[in-house]
N, CA, C and O atoms as a GROMACS GRO file, in nm:
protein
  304
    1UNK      N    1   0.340  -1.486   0.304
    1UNK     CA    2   0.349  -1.345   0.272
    1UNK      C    3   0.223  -1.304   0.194
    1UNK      O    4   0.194  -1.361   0.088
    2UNK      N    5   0.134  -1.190   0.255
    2UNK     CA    6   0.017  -1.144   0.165
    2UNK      C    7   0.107  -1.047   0.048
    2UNK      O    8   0.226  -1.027   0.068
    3UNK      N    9   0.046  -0.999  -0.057
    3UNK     CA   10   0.074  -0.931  -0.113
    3UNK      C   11  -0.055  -0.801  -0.128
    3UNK      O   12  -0.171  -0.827  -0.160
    4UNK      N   13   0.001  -0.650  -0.095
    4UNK     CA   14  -0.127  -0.597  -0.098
    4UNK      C   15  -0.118  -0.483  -0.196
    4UNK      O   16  -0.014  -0.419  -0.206
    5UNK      N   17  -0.224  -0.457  -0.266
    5UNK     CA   18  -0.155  -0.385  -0.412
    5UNK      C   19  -0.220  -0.232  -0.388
    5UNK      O   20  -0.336  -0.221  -0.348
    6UNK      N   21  -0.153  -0.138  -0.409
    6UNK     CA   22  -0.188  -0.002  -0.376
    6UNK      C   23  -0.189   0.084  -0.489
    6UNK      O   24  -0.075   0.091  -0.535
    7UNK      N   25  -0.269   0.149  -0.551
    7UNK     CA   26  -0.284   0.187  -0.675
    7UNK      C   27  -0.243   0.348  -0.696
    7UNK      O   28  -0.311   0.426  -0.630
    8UNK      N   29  -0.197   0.374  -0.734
    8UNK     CA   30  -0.153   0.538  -0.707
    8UNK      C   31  -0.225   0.619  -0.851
    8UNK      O   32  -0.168   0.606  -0.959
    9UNK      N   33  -0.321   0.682  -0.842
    9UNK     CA   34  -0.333   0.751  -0.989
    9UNK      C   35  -0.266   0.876  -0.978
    9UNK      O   36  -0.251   0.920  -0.864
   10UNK      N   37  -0.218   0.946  -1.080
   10UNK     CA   38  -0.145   1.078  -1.126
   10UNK      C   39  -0.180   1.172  -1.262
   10UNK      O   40  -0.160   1.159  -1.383
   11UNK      N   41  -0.221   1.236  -1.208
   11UNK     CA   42  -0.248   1.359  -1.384
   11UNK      C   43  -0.185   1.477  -1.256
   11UNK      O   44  -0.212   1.517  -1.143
   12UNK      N   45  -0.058   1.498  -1.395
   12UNK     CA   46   0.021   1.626  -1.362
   12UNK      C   47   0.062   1.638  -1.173
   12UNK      O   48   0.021   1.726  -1.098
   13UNK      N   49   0.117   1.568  -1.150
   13UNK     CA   50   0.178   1.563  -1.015
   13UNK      C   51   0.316   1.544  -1.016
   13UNK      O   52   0.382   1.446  -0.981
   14UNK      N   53   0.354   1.660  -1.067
   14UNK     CA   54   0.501   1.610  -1.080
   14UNK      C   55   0.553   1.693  -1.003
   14UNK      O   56   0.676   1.702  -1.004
   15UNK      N   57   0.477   1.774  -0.917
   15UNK     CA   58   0.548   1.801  -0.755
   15UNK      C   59   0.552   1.725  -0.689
   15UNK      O   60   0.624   1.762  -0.596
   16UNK      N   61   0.519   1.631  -0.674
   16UNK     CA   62   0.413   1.547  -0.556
   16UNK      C   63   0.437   1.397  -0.550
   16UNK      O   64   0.423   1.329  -0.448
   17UNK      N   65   0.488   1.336  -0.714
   17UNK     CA   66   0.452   1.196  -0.734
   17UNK      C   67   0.570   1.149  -0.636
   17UNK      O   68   0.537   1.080  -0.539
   18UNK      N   69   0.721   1.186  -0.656
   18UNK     CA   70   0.830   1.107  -0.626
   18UNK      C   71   0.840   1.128  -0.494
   18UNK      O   72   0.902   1.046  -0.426
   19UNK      N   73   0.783   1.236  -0.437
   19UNK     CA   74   0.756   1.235  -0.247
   19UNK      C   75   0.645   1.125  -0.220
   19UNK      O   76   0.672   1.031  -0.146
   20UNK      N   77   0.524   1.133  -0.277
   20UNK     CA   78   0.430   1.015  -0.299
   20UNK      C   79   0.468   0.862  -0.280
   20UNK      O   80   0.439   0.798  -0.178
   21UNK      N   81   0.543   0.804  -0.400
   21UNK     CA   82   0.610   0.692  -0.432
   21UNK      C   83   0.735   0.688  -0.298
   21UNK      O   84   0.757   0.570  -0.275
   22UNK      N   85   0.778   0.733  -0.252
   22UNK     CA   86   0.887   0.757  -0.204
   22UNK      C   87   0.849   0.700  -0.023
   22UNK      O   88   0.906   0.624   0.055
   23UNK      N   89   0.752   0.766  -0.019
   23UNK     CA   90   0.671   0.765   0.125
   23UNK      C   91   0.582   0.611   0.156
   23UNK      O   92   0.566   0.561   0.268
   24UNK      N   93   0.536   0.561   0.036
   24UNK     CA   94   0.511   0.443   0.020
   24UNK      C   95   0.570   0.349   0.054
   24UNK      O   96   0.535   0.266   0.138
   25UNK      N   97   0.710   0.353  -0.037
   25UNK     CA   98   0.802   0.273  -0.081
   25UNK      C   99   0.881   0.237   0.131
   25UNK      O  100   0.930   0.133   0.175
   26UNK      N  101   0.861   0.370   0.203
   26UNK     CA  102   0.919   0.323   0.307
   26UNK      C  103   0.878   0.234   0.457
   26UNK      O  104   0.933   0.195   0.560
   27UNK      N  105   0.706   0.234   0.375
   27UNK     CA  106   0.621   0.168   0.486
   27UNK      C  107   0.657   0.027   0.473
   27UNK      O  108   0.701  -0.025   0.371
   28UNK      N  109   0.626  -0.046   0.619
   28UNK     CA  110   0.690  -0.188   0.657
   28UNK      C  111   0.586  -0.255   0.718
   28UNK      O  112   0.556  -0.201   0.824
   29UNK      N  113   0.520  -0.352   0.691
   29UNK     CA  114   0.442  -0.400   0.788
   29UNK      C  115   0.496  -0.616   0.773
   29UNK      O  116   0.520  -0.685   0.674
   30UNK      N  117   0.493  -0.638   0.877
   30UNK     CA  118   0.543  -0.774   0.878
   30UNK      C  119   0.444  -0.878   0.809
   30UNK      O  120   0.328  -0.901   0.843
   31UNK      N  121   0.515  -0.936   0.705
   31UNK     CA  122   0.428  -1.023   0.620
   31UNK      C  123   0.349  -1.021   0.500
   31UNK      O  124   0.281  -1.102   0.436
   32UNK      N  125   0.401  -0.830   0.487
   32UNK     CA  126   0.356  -0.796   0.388
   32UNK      C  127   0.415  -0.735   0.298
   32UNK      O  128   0.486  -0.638   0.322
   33UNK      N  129   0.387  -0.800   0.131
   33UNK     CA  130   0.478  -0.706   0.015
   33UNK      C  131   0.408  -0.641  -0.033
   33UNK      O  132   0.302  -0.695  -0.066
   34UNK      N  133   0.426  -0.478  -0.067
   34UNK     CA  134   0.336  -0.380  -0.100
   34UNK      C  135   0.342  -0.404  -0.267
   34UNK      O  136   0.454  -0.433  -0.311
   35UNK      N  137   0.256  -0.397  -0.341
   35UNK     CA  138   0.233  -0.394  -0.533
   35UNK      C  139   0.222  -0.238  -0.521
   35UNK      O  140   0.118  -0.200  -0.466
   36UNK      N  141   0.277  -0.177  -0.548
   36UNK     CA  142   0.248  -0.057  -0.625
   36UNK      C  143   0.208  -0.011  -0.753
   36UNK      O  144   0.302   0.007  -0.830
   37UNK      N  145   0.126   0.007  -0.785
   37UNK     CA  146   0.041   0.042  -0.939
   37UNK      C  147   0.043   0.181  -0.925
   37UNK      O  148   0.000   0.245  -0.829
   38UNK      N  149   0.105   0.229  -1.040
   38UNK     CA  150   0.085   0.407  -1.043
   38UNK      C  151   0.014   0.422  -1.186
   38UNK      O  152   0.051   0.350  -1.280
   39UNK      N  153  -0.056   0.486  -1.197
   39UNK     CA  154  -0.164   0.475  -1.365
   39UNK      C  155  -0.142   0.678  -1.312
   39UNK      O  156  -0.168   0.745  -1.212
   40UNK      N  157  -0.068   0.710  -1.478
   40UNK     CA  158  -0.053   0.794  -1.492
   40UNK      C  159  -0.189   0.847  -1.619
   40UNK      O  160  -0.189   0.807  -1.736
   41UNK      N  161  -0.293   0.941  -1.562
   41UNK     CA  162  -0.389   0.966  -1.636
   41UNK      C  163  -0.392   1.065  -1.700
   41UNK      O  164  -0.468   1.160  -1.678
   42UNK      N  165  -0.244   1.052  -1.860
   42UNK     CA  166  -0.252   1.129  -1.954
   42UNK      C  167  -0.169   1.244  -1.922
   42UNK      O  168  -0.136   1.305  -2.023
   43UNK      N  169  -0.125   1.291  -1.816
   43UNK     CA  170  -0.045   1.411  -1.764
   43UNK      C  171   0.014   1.448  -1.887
   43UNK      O  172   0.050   1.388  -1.988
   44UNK      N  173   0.012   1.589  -1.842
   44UNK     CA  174   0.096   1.683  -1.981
   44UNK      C  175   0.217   1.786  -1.905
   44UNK      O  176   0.264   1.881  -1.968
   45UNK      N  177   0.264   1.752  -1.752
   45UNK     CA  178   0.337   1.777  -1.749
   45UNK      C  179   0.450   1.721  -1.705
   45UNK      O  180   0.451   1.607  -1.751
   46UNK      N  181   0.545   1.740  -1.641
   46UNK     CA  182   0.702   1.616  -1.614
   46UNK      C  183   0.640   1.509  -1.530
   46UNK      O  184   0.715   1.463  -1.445
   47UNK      N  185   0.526   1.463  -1.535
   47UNK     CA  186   0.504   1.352  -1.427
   47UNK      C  187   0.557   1.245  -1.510
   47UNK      O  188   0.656   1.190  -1.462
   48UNK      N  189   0.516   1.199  -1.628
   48UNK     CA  190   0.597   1.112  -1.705
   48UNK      C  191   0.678   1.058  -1.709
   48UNK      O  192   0.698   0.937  -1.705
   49UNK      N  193   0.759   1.168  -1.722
   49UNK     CA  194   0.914   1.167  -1.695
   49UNK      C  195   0.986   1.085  -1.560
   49UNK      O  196   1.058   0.990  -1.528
   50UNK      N  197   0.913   1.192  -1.514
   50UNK     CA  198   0.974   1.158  -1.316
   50UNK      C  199   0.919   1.052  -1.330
   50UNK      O  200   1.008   0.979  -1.285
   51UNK      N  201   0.829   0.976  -1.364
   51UNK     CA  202   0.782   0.822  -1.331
   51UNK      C  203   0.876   0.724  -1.396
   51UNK      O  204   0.900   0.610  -1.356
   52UNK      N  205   0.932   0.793  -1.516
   52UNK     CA  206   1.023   0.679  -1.577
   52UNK      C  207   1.152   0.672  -1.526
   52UNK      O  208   1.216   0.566  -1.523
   53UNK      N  209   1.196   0.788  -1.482
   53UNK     CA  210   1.293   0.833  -1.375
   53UNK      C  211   1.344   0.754  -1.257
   53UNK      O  212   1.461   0.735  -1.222
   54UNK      N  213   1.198   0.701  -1.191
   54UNK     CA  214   1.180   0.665  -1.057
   54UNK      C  215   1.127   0.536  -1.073
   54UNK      O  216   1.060   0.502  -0.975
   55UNK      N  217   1.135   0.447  -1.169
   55UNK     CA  218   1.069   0.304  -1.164
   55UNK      C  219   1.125   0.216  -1.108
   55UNK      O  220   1.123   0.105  -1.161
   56UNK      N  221   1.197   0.236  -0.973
   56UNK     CA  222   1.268   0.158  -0.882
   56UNK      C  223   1.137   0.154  -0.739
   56UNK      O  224   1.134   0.073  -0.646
   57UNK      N  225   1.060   0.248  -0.759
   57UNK     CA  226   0.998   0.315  -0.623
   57UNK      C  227   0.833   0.261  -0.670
   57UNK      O  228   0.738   0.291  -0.598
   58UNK      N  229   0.817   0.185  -0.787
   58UNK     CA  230   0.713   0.128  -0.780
   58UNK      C  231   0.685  -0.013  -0.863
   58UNK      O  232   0.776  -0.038  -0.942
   59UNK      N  233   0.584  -0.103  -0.858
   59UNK     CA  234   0.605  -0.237  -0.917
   59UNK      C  235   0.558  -0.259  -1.068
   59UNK      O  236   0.598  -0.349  -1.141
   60UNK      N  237   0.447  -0.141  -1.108
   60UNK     CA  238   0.400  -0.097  -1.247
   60UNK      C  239   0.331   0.011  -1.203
   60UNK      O  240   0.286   0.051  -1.095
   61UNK      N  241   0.342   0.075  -1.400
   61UNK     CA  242   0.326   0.170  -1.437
   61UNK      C  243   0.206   0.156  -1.539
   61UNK      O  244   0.246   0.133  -1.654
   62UNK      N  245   0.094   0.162  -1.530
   62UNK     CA  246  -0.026   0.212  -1.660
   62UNK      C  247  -0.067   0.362  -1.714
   62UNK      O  248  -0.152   0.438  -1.670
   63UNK      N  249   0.007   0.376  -1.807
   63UNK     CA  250  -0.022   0.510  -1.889
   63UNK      C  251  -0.172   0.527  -1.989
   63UNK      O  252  -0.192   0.474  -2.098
   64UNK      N  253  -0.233   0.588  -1.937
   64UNK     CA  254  -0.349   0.658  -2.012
   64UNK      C  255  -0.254   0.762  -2.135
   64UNK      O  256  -0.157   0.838  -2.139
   65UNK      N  257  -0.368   0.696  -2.233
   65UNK     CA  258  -0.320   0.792  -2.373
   65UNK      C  259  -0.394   0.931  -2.375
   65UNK      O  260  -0.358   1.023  -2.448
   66UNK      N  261  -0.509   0.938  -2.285
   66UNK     CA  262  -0.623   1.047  -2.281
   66UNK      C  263  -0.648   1.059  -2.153
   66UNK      O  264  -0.640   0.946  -2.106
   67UNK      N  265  -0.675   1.135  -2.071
   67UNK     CA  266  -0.737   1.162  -1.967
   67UNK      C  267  -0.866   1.112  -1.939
   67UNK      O  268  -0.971   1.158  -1.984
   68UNK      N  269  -0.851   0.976  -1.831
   68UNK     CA  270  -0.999   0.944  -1.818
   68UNK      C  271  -1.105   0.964  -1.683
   68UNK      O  272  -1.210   0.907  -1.656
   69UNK      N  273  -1.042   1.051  -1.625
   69UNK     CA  274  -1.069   1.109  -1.510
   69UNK      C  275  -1.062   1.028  -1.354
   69UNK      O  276  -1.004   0.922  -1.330
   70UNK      N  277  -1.110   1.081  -1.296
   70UNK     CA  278  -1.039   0.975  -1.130
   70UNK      C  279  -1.082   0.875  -1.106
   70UNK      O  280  -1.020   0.814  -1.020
   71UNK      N  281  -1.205   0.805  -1.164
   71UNK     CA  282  -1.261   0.700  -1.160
   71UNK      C  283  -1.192   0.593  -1.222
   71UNK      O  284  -1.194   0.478  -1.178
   72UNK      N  285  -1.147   0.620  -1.298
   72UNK     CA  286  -1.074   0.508  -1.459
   72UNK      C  287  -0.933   0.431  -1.405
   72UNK      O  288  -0.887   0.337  -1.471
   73UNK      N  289  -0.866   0.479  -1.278
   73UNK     CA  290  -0.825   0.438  -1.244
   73UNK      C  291  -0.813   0.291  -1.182
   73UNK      O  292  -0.723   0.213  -1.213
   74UNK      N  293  -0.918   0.261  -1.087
   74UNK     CA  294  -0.950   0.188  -1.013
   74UNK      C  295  -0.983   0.055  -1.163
   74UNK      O  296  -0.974  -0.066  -1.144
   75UNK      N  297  -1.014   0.105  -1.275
   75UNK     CA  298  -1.062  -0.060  -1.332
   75UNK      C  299  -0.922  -0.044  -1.478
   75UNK      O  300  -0.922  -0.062  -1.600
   76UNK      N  301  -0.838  -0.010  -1.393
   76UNK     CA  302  -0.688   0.007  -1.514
   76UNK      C  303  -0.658  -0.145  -1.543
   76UNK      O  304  -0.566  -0.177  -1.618
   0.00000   0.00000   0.00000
């Protein structure tokens, strides 16, 4: 079994994240277990929430204390 890790970043998507995670969560490919990483970057609105909500739909969670913009993701 490979394991292949998919990184999701989020600032303020809290329309968006749990359709996001959700749509992920239903892809299948044989031989493979998906890692889901969602790095929430500082959001100030219900994305938070909905992420703590929904921690069935991904494998971790990295919270930014500050907004470090879209790059900062990738070396979480």
């Amino acid at each position: 079994m490979i394991t292949v890790s998919i990184l999701i970043p989020a600032y303020n998507e809290q329309n968006t994240i749990r359709s996001v995670l959700e749509t992920v969560q239903r892809q299948a490919v044989p031989g493979v277990r998906f890692e889901v990483i969602v790095i929430n970057d500082a959001s100030i609105d219900d994305t938070a929430r909905i992420l703590r909500e929904s921690s069935s739909l991904y494998s971790r969670l990295i919270e930014f204390e500050r907004n470090r913009g879209k790059g900062a993701a990738g070396i979480a």
